[in-house]
N, C-alpha and C positions, 0 to 999 in steps of 0.2 A: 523455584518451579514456575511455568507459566500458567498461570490461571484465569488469562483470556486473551483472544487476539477479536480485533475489528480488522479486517480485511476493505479496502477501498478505492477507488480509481483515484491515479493522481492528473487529472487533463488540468492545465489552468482556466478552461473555462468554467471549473466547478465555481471557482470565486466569482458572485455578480460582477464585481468589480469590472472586472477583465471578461467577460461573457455581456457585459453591458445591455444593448436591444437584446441579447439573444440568452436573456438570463433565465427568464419561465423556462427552458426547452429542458432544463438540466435540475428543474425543481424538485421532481421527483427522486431525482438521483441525490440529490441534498441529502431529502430529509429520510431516505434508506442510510447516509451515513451520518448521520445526526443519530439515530438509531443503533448504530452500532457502535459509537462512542460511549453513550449514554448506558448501554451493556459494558462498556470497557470499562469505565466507571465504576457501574455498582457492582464487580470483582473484588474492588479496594484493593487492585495493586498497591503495593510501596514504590513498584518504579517501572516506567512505562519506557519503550524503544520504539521507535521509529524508524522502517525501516525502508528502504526503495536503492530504486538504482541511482545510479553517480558516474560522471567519467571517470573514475576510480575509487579502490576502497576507499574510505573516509571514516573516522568517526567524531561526534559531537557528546563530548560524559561533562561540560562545564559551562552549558549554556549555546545558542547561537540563533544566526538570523535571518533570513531569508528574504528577498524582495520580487514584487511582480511589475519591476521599474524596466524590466525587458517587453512589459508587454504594452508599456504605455501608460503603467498605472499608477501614481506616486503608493503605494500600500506596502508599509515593511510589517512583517512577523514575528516574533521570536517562540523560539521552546518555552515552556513554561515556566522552567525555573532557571534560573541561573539569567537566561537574556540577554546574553554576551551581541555585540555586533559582528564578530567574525571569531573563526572564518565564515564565510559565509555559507548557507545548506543546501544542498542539491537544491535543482528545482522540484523533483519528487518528495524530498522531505518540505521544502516550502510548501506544498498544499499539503501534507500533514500536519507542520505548524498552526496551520491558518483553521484546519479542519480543529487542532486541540483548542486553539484558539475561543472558535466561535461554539465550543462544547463546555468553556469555562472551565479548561482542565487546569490544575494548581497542583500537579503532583509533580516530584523529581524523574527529570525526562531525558534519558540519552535520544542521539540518532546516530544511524548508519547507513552507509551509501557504499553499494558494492555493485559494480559492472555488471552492466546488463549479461557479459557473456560469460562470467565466473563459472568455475566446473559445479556441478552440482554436488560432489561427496563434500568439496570445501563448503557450500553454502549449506550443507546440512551440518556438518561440524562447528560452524558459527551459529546456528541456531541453539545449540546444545549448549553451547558458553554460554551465550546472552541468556538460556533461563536459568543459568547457574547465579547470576548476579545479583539476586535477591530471591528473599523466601516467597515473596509474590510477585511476578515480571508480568505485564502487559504488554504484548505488540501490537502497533498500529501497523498492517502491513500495506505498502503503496505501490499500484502496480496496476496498470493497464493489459487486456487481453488483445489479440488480435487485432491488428491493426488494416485489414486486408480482408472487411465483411461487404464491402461494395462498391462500384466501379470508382464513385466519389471516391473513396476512403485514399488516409495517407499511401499505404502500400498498394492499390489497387486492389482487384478481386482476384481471390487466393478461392478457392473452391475446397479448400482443406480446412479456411477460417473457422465456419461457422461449426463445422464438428469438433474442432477443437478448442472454441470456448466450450462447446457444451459439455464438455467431457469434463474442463475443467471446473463450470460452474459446479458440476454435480459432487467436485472432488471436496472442491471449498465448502460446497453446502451440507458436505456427511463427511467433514474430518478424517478423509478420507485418506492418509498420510503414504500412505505404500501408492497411491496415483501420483499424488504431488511430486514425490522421489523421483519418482519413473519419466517427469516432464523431460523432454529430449532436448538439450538445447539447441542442437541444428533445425530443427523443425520450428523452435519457438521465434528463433533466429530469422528465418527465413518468413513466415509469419506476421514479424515485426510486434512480438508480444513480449515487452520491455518489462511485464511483472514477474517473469519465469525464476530471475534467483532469487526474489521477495519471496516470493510464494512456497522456494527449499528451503528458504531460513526457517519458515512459519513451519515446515514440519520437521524439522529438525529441532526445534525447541518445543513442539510438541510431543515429544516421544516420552510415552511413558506417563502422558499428564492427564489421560481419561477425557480429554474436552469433546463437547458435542455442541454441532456448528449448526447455522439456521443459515439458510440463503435471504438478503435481504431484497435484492436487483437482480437480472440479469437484463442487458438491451444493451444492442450497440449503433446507439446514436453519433452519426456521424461516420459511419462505416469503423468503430473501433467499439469492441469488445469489455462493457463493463461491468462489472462485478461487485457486490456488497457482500459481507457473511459477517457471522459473529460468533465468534468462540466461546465459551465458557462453560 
């Protein structure tokens, strides 16, 4: 059964490393998910999932590794336990790693990488296995909102952006699961909001588990759409 999720943006600027001079700007955003780890934690899962998008499904049940040597940065990661070098982890699961990482997590850790465009009944159906997989499952979900909140921003300005984080902040922040369902993926698509099947897995393996969620962020620095929550 799942008995908490952290919900969190996966941008690689979150790691100083690779945010370098521009590391203060994202401090806040840290330590809202330092916060929602630390709730992930005192759950006492037995087995925590990670979850985010990937150029295809993927899964990680024996360890793996991640690197931010794409951005210029010699810094590799691994899952917690096991710490396999490959294959290698999404980039979205790599700043999961780095996030269980720097939260001192030591629990037994899958991950999962599923297409940003996956249908949503499937990614609610995955959800529902993955809290089957132990008596206490933690997701760390990884997922970026809207990408298209100002003229800067990667997709430009979308005039639909900013109502549609907001809709969804408020879905994350009140476990709101019949919202989450209902995210449309053409829209989320279009949007450029790459956390849309993360976010069906989380209520899909919340069904039926009672959780009550707290918004920890919302702001979209950078013209993209980010989010923090915490389940349990």
């Amino acid at each position: 059964m799942l008995v908490a999720a952290a919900v969190c943006p996966c941008p690689p600027l979150l790691v100083p490393e690779v945010a370098a001079g521009a590391a203060a700007e994202l401090e806040a955003l840290r330590a809202a998910c330092d916060e929602a780890l630390a709730a992930l934690v005192a759950a006492r899962p037995e087995l925590v999932v990670v979850v985010g998008t990937g150029p295809e499904a993927e899964v990680w049940t024996e360890g793996g590794a991640g690197s931010f040597h794409r951005y210029g940065v010699p810094l590799v990661v691994r899952l917690p336990v096991g710490g396999v070098e490959g294959p290698e982890l999404a980039p979205s699961l790599t700043v999961g790693a780095w996030l269980l990482e720097r939260a001192g997590v030591k629990l037994p850790t899958h991950a999962c990488a599923v297409p940003a465009d996956a249908p949503a009944d499937r990614m609610l159906g995955l959800g529902q296995g993955l809290a089957q997989l132990a008596d206490r499952v933690a997701l760390l979900v990884m997922g970026d909102g809207s990408a298209c909140r100002s003229l800067k921003a990667p997709g430009y300005l979308d005039e639909r952006a900013e109502g549609f984080d907001a809709a969804l902040a408020a879905a994350l922040g009140s476990a709101d699961l019949a919202a989450l369902a209902a995210l449309e993926p053409g829209l989320a698509a279009e949007l450029q909001a790459e956390g849309r099947a993360p976010w069906q897995v989380l209520a899909g393996a919340a069904e039926g588990a009672g959780l009550t969620a707290s918004l920890g962020y919302q702001d979209a620095p950078y013209g993209v759409g980010y989010v923090v929550a915490t389940w349990d």
